[in-house]
C-alpha positions as CSV (number, residue, x, y, z in Angstrom):
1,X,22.5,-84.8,43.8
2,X,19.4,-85.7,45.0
3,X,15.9,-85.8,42.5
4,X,14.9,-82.7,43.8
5,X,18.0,-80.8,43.0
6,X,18.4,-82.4,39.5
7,X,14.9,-81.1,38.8
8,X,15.2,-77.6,40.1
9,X,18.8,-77.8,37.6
10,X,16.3,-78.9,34.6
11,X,14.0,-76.1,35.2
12,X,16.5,-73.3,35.7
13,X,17.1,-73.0,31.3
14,X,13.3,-73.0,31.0
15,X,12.4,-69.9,33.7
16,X,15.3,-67.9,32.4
17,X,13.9,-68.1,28.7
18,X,10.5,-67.4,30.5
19,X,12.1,-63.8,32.2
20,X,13.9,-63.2,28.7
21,X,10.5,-63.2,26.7
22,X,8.6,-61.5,29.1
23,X,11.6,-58.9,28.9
24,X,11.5,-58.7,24.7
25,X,7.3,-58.0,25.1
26,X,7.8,-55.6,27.5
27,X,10.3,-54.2,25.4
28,X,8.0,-54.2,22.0
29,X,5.4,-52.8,24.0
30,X,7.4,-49.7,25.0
31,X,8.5,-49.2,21.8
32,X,4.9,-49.5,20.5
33,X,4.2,-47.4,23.5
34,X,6.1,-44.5,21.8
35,X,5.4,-44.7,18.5
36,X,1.7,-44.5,19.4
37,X,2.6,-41.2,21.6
38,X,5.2,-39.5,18.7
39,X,2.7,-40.1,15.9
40,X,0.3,-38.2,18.4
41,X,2.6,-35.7,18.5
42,X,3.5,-34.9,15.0
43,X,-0.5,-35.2,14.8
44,X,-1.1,-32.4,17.1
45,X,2.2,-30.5,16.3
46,X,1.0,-30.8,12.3
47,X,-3.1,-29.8,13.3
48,X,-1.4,-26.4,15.4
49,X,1.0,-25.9,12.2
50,X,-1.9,-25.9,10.1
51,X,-3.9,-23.9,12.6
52,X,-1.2,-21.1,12.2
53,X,-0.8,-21.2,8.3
54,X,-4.3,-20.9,8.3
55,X,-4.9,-18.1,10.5
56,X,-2.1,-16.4,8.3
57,X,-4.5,-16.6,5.1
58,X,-7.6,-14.9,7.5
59,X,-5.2,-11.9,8.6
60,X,-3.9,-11.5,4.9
61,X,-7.5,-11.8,3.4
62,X,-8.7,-9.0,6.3
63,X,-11.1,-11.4,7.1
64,X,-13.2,-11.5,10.8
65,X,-11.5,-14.2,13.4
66,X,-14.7,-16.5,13.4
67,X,-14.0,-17.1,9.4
68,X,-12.0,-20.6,10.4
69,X,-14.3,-22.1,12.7
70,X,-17.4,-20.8,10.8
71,X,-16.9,-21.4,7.1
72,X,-13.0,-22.4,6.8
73,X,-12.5,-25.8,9.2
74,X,-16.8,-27.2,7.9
75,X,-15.3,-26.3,4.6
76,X,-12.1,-28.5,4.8
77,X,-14.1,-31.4,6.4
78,X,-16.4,-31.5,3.6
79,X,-13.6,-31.7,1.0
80,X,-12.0,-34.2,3.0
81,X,-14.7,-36.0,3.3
82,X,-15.4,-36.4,0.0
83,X,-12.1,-37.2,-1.4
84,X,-10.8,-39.6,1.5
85,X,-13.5,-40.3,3.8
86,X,-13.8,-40.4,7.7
87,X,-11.3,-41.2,9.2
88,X,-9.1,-38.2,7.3
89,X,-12.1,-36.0,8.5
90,X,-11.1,-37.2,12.3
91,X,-7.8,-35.9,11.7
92,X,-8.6,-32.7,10.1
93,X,-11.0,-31.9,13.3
94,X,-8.2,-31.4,15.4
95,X,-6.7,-28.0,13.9
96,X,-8.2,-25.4,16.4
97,X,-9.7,-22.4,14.4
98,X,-11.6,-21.2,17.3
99,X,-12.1,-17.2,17.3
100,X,-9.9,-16.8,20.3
101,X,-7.3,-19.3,18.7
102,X,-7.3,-17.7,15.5
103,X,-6.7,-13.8,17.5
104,X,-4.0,-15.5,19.3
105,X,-2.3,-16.9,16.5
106,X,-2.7,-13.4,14.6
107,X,-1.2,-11.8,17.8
108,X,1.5,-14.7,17.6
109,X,2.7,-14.0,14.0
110,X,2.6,-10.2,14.1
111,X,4.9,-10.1,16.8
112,X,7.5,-11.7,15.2
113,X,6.7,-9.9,11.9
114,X,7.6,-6.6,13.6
115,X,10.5,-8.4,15.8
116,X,12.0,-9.6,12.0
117,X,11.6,-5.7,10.7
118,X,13.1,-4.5,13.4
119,X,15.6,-6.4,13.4
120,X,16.2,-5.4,9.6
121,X,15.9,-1.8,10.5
122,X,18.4,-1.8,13.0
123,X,21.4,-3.4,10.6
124,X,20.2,-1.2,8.3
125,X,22.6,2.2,8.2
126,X,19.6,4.6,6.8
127,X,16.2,4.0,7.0
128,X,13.2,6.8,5.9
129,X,9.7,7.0,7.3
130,X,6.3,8.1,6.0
131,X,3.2,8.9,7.9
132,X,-0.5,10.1,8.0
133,X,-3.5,9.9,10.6
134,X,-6.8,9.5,9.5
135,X,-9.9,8.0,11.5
136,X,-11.6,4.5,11.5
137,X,-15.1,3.6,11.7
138,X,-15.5,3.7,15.0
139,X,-14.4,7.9,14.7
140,X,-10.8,6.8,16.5
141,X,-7.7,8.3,14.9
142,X,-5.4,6.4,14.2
143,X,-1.4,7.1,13.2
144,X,0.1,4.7,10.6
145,X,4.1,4.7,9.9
146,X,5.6,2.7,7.2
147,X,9.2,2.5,6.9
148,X,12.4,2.0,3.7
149,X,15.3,0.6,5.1
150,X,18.3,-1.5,2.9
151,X,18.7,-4.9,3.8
152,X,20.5,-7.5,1.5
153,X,21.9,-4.6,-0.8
154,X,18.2,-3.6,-1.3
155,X,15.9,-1.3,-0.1
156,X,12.8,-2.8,1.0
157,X,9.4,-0.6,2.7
158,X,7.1,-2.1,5.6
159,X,4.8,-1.3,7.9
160,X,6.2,0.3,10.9
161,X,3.3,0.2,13.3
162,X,-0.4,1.5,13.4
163,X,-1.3,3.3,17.0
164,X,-4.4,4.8,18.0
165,X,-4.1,8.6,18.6
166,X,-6.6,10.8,20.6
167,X,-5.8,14.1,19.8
168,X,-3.9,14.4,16.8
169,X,-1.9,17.1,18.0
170,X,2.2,17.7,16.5
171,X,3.3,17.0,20.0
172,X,1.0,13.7,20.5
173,X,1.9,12.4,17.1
174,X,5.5,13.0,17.9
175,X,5.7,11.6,21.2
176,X,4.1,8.5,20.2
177,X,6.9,8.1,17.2
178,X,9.9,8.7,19.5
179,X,8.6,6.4,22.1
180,X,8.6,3.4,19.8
181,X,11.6,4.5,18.2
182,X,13.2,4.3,21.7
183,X,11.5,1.2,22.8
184,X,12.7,-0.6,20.0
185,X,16.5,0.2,20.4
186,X,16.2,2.6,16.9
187,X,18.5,5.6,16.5
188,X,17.0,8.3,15.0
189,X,20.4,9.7,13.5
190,X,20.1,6.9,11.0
191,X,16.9,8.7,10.4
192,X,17.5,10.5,6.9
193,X,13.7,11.2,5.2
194,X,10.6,11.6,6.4
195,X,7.5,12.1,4.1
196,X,3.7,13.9,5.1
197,X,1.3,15.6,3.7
198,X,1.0,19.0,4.0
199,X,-1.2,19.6,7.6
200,X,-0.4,21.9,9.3
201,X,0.8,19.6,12.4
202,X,2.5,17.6,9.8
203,X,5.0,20.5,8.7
204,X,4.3,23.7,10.4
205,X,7.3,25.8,10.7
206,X,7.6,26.0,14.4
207,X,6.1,23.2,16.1
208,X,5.5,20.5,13.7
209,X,5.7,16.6,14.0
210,X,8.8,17.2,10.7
211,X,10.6,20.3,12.9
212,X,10.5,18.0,15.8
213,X,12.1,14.9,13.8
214,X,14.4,17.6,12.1
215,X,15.7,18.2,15.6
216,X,16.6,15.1,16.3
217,X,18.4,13.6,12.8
218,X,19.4,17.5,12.0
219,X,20.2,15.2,8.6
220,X,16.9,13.5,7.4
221,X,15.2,15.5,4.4
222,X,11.3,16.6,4.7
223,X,9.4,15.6,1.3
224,X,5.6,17.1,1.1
225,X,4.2,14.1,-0.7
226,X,4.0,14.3,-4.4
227,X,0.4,13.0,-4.6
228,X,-1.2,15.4,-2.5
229,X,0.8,18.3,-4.4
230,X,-0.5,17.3,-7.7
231,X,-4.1,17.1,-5.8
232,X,-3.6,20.8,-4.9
233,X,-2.3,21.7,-8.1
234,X,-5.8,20.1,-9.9
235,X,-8.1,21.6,-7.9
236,X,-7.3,24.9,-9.0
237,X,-10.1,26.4,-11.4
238,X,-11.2,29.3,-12.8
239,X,-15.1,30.3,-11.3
240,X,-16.3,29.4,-14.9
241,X,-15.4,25.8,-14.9
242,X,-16.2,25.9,-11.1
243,X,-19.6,26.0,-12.2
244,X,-19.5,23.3,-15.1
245,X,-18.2,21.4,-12.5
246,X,-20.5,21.6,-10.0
247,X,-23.4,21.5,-12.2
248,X,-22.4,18.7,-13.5
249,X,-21.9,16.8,-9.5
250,X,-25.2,18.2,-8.7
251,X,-26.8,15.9,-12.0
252,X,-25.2,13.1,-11.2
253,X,-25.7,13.1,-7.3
254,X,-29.5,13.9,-7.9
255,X,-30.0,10.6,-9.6
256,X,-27.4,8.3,-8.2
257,X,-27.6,9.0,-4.2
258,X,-31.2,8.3,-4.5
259,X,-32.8,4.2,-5.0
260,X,-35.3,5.1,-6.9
261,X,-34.2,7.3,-9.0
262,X,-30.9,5.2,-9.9
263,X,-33.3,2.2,-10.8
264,X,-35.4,3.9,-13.0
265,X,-33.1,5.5,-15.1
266,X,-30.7,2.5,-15.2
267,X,-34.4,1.3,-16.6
268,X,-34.3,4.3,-19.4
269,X,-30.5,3.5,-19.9
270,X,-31.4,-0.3,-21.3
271,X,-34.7,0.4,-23.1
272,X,-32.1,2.9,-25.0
273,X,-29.2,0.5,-25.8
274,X,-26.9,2.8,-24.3
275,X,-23.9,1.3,-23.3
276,X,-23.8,2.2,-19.5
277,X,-26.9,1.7,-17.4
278,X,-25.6,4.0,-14.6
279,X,-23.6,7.0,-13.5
280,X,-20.6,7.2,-11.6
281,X,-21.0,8.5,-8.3
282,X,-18.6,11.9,-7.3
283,X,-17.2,11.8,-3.9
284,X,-15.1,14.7,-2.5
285,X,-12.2,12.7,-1.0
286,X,-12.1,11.2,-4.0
287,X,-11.0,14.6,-6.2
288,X,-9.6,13.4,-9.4
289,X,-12.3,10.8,-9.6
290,X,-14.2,13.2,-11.3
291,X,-12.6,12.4,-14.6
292,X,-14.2,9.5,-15.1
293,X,-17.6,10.8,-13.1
294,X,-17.7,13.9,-16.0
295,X,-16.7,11.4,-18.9
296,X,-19.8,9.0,-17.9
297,X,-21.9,12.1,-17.5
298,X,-21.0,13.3,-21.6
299,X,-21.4,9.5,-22.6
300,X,-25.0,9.1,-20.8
301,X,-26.2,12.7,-21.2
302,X,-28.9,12.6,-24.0
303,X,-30.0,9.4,-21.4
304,X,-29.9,12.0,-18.4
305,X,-31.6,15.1,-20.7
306,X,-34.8,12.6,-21.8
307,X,-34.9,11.6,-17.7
308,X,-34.8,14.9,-16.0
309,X,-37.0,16.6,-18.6
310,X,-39.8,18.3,-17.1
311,X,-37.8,17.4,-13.1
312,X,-35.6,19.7,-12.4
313,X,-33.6,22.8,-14.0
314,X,-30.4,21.4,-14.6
315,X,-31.6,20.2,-17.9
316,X,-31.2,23.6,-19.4
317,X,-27.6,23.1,-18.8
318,X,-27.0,19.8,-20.5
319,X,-29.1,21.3,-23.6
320,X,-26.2,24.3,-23.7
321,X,-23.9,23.4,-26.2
322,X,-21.6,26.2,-24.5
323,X,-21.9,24.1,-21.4
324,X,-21.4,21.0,-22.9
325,X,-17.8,21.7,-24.7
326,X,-16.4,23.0,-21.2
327,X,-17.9,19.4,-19.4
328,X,-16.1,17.6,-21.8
329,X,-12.9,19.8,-21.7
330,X,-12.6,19.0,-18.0
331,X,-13.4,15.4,-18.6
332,X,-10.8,15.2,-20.5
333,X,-8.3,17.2,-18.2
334,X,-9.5,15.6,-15.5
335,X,-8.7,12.2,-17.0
336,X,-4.9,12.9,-17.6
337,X,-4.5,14.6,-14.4
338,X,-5.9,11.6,-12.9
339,X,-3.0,9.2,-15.3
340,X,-0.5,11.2,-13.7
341,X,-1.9,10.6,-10.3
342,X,-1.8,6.7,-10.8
343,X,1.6,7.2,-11.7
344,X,2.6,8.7,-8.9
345,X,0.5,5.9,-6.5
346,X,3.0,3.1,-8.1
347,X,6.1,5.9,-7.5
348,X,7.7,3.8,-4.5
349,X,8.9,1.8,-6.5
350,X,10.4,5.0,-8.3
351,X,13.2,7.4,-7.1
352,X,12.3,10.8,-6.7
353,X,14.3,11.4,-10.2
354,X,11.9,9.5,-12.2
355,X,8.7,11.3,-10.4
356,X,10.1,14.4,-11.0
357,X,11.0,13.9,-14.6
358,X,7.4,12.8,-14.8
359,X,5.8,15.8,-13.8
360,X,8.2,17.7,-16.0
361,X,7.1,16.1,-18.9
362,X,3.7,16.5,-17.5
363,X,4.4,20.3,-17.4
364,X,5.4,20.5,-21.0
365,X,2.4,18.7,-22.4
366,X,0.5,21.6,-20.6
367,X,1.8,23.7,-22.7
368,X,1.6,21.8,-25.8
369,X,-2.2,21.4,-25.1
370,X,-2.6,25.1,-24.6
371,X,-0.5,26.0,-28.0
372,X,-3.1,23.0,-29.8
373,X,-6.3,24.8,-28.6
374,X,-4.8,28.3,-29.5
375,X,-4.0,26.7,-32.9
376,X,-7.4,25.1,-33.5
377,X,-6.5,21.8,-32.9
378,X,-8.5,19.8,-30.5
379,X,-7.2,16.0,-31.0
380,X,-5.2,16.1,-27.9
381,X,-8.7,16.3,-25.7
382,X,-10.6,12.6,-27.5
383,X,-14.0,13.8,-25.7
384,X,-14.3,17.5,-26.4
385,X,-13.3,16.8,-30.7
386,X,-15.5,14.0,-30.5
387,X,-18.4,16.5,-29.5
388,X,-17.1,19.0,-31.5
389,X,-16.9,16.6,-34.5
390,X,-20.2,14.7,-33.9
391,X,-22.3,18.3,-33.4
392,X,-20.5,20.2,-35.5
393,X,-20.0,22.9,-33.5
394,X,-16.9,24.9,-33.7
395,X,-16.2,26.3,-30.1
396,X,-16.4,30.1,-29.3
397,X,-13.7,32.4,-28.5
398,X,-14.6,32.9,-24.9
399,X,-14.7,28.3,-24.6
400,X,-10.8,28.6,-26.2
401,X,-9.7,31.4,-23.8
402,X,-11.1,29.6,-20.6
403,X,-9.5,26.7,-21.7
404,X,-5.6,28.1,-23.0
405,X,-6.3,29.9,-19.4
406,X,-7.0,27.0,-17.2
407,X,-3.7,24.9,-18.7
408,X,-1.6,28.2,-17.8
409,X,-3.0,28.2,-14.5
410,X,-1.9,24.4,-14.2
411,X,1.0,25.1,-15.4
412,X,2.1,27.9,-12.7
413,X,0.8,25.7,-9.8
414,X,2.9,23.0,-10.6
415,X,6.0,25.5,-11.0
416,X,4.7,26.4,-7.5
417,X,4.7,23.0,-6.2
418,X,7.3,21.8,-7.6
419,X,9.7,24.1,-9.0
420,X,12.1,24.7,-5.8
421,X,12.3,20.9,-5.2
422,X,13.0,20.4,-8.7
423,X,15.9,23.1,-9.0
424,X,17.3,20.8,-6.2
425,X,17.4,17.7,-7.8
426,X,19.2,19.4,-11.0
427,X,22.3,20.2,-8.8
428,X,22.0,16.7,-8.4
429,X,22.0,15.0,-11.7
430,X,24.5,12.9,-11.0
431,X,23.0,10.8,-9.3
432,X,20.7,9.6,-12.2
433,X,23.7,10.1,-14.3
434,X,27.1,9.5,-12.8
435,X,28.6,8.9,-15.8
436,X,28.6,13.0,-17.4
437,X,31.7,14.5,-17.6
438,X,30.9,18.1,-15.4
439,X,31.7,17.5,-11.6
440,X,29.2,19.3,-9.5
441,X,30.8,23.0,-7.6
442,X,29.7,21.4,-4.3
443,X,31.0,18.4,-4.0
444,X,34.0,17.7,-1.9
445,X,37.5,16.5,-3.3
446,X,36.8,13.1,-1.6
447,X,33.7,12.3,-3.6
448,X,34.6,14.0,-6.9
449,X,37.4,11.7,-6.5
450,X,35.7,8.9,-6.4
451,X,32.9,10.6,-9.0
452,X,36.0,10.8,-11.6
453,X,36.9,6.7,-10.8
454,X,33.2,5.4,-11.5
455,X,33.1,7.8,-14.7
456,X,35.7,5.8,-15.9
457,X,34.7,2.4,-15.1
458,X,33.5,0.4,-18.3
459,X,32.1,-2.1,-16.5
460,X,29.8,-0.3,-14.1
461,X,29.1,2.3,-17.4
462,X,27.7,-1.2,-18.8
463,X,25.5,-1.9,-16.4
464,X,24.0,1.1,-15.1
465,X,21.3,1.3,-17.5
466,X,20.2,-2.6,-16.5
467,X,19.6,-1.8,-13.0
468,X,17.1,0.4,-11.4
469,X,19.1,3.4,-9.8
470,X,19.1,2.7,-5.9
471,X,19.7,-0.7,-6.3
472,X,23.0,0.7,-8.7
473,X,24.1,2.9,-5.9
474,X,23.7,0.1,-3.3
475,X,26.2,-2.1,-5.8
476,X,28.9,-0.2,-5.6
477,X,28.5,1.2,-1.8
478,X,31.4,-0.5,-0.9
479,X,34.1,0.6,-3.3
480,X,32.7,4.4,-3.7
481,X,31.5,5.2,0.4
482,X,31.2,8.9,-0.1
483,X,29.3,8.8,-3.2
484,X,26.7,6.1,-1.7
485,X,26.0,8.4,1.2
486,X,25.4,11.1,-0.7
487,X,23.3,9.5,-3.2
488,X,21.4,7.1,-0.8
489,X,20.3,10.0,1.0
490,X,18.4,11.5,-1.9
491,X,17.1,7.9,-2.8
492,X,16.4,6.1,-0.4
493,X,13.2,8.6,1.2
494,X,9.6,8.4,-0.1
495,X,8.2,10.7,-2.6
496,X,4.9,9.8,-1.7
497,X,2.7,9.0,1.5
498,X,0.6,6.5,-0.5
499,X,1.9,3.6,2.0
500,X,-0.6,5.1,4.4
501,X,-3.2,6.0,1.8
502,X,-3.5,2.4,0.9
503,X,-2.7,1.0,4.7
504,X,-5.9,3.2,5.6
505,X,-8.1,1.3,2.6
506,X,-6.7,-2.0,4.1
507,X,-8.0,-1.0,8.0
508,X,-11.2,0.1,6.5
509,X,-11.8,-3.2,4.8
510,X,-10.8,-4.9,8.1
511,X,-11.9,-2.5,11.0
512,X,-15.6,-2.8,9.5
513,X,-18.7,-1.2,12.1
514,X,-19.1,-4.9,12.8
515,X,-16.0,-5.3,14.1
516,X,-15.3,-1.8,15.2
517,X,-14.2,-2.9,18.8
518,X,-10.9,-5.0,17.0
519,X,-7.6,-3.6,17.7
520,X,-6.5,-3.4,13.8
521,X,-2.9,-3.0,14.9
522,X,-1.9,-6.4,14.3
523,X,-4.1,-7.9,11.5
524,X,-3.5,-4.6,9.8
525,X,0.5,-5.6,10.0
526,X,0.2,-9.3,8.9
527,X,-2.2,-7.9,6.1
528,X,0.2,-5.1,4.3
529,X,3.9,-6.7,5.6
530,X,5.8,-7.8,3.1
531,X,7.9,-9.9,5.3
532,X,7.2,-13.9,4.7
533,X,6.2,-14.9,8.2
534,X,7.9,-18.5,9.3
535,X,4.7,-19.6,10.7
536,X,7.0,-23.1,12.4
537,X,9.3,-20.7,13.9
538,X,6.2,-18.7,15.6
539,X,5.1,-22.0,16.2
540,X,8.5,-22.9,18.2
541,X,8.6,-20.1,20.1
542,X,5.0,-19.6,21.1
543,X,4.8,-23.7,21.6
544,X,3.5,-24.2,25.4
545,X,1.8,-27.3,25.4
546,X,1.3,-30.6,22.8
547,X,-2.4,-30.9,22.3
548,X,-4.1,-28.0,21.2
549,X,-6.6,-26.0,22.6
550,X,-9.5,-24.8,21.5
């Protein structure tokens, strides 16, 4: 070969290690390449993660949209900041928290909150409803739902939806039920309860919202919610009391709805050592309040007689002994009236059994208290013996008769209220008690059948009294069918509406007059669900792009 041959052979090892290193680099730097672009990614995908779990705390807390941008993401910075300097702070500036990001993400997570209970509801082979309307701050009404359904051999209660209303009317409140009932692929023959309060578009016998649902699941049981029966029943008072009563609102609204007056005497109220320095203030709405408004009122009142001596004319009153022992009689009536209603705001977690047997026990103390006072004895009302003991008074006949009168009159409005729904329930006892020996008249062969097979079972007999009663009934569904149905129809619906009374609270505290142009709808839902939203599945879904935007 000739030289120049024999030196292109030499050279030929030394370009091909040349092509192979270049090869390896370019290689590295690919792989470098997209190490640098996935730990962007997991940056970004971790910042909109965050920006989600985040905007979850805002909607649960009721708090406005600008909250992240405004106090939450300058808040996280600064703790960042602090504990791990700078560079961490870089990192922590990309979650978007913007106001429109944060609305979006609400939007985003409420979605498939109601997608989730849907879902639920529709496997679910009963489900109940309660509802009320009631307007916001801006003076729209607005028509909350909450629904029981079982799922996972439980029953669970949620939030249905929350839709503005315009004219309240049975047909509009209907409508707007059936339509989303039908929208979202419900059947309302698995409808079996439905609870209101006792409007008169609610459950009016001809054209009400409950004779309209009563068409359509000819099944489901109407219950008038318990709370706003007992609030009927304790507003009932003779004219007597009627004017202790309002008296005693007009004292306390003289000095408390005005400034000035309320400063002062809170003023008087420490110079004295008493041991409150104001008076509770009496709102209508808020009816059995008034126990604890009257019982401030007897604690405060030689405070409120030195203040409005010489002011006004209601002093005469709280100088009249008479006066005096009927204020704290209904102080004190007032303030176990109001126990009961507490009771009854915790019932949902209660069957309509254990209301019931509440009230009835309720019932009996009336009497009990009206057979005390008859008798002399006073220790069953602490505010009235206290005065009676501290004074030394000894109450007149006319005080006693008022009294023994005004528990009987309690007494019959309960048996009014209650009394027919109650004579129900005891044809039903075997429900709360499947275990007694007398079969019920009108029950058919299948289910007293399968009545006398659980009777007998030692096993079930053990652990009845360790489980609470629907969740009982929902054990044993499967080996007893007829008996579930007809128990689970009597369990399973509310006994109250107080879903709605506290949903409204919750849209009050987050439809504020600042905010009064927000659709509550969906930060109402993420605030009162008790669903745990998968904030990286909303993520997943909702996922259109990388890097977030602000």
């Amino acid at each position: 070969p000739t030289p120049t041959s024999r030196q292109a052979a030499d050279l030929r090892p030394q370009k091909f290690k040349e092509k192979v290193d270049f090869f390896q680099r370019k290689l590295l730097d690919m792989k470098s390449s997209k190490n640098v672009v996935s730990h962007f990614i997991n940056i970004n995908e971790n910042a909109v993660y965050a920006s989600y779990l985040i905007s979850l705390r805002i909607a649960r807390a009721g708090k406005p949209h600008t909250i992240g941008e405004d106090l939450v993401l300058p808040s996280i910075k600064d703790a960042v900041g602090v504990m791990f300097g700078e560079k961490e702070v870089k990192e922590i500036e990309r979650i978007p928290l913007s106001n429109n990001t944060v609305a979006r993400r609400i939007d985003e997570m409420a979605e498939w909150a109601e997608d989730e209970l849907i879902r639920r509801v529709v496997c679910s082979r009963y489900y109940t409803l309660q509802l009320d309307e009631s307007t916001d701050v801006q003076g729209l009404s607005q028509l909350l739902v909450f629904v029981r359904y079982i799922w996972q051999n439980d029953a669970h209660e949620d939030i249905l939806f929350c839709k503005p209303i315009s004219r309240g009317t049975a047909e509009e409140i209907f409508n707007v039920i059936d339509s989303y009932i039908k929208e979202k692929g419900l059947q309302w023959k698995n409808c079996f309860g439905i609870c209101t309060d006792g409007a008169w578009a609610m459950c009016g016998k001809n054209s009400s919202v409950v004779t309209r649902v009563l068409k359509q699941s000819p099944c489901a049981l109407w219950t008038h919610c318990s709370l706003h029966r007992e609030a009927l029943v304790s507003k009932a008072l003779p004219n007597d009391f009627k004017t202790v009563l309002n008296t005693a609102v007009k004292i306390v609204n003289y000095i408390k709805t005005k400034p000035l007056q309320a400063r002062l005497f809170q003023k008087l109220c420490e110079e004295m050592g008493s041991l409150h320095t104001s008076l509770l203030l009496h709102t209508e709405v808020r009816w059995l309040s008034r126990g604890k408004v009257l019982t401030r009122l007897v604690e405060l009142r030689n405070e409120v007689t030195i203040y409005l001596e010489g002011k006004t004319e209601y002093i005469e009153s709280l100088l009249d002994k008479e006066f005096i022992l009927k204020l704290t009689y209904l102080a004190d009536i007032f303030s176990k009236l109001n126990e009961l209603n507490l009771y009854l705001q915790g019932s949902n977690e209660s069957d309509i059994f254990a209301v019931h047997d509440r009230i009835r026990a309720f019932m009996k103390k009336l009497m009990l208290w009206r057979s005390c006072i008859e008798d002399g004895k006073y220790d069953c009302f602490e505010t009235l013996e206290t005065f009676i003991i501290e004074n030394q008074v000894q109450p007149k006949t006319n005080v006693l008769s008022a009294i023994s009168t005004h528990l009987s009159l309690l007494k019959n409005n309960f048996d009014a209220y209650f009394g027919e729904e109650m004579k129900k329930l005891d044809s039903l006892n075997w429900i709360c008690n499947p275990f007694q020996d007398r079969l019920p008249s009108s029950m058919s062969t299948k289910a007293s059948e399968e009545l006398i097979d659980l009777s007998e079972d030692t096993s079930l007999k053990n652990s009845f009294n360790r489980k609470q009663l629907t969740k009982f009934w929902l054990s044993v569904a499967g080996n007893y069918p007829c008996l579930f149905d007809e128990a689970i129809k009597v369990l399973l619906p509310f006994s109250t509406s107080y879903l709605c009374e506290a949903g409204f609270s919750a849209m009050i505290s987050i439809k504020t007059k600042y905010r009064n142009k927000l659709d509550v709808s969906n930060s109402l839902r993420l605030k009162v669900t008790k669903i745990e939203v998968d904030a990286k599945a909303v993520m997943t879904k909702n996922r259109k792009q990388i890097h977030p935007s602000h």
